[in-house]
N, C-alpha and C positions, 0 to 999 in steps of 0.2 A: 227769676231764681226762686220765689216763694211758691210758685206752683211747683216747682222741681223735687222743694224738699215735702211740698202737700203728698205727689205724687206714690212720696217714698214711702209713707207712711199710711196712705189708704188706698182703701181696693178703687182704682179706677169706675168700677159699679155706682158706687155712693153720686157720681156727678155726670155721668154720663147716660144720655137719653137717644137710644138706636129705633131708628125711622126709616121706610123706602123710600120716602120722598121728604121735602122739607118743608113740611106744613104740620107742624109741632104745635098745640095751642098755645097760647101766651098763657093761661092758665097753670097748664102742668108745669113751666118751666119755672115760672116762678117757686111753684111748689115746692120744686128742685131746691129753688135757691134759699127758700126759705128754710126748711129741712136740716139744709147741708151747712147752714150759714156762709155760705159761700160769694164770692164774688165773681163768679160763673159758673157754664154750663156749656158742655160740648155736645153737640148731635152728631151721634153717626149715622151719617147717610151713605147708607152700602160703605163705600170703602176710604170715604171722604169725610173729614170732620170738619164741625162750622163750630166756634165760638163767640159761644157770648155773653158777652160781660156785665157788671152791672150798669156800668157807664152807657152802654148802647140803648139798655133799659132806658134810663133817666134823659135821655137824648128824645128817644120817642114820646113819653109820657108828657113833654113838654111841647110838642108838637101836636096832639093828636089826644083829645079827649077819650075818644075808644080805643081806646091802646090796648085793653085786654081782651076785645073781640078779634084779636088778631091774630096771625098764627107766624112762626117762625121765617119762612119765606118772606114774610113783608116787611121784615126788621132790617134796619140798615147797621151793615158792621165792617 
């Protein structure tokens, strides 16, 4: 529901990051999320959207010392 009413109130742009394929660096993304103070971030790929959240963030980073050489494709969500 709290995305619904985020949704209400700002422009879709502010959190959304549009890509041909889904190899988004972990870098930008988080940039995203730092930015937006957000607790995600949607990729549109062509006409298909992937999200993800901060959770799937903190999933990885405990896994996986290079987390941030990574790019969106290799994130599990």
């Amino acid at each position: 529901m709290q995305i619904k009413y985020y949704l209400e109130k700002n422009p879709r742009k502010k959190f959304i990051i549009s890509s041909k394929k889904d190899d988004v660096p972990i870098k930008k993304i988080l940039k995203i999320l730092n930015k937006n103070s957000l607790g995600f971030v949607v990729i549109k790929i062509n006409s298909k959207y992937k999200l993800l959240t901060d959770g799937d963030f903190r999933k990885e980073i405990l896994s996986d010392s290079n987390f941030n050489l990574k790019s969106s494709n290799q994130i599990k969500y």
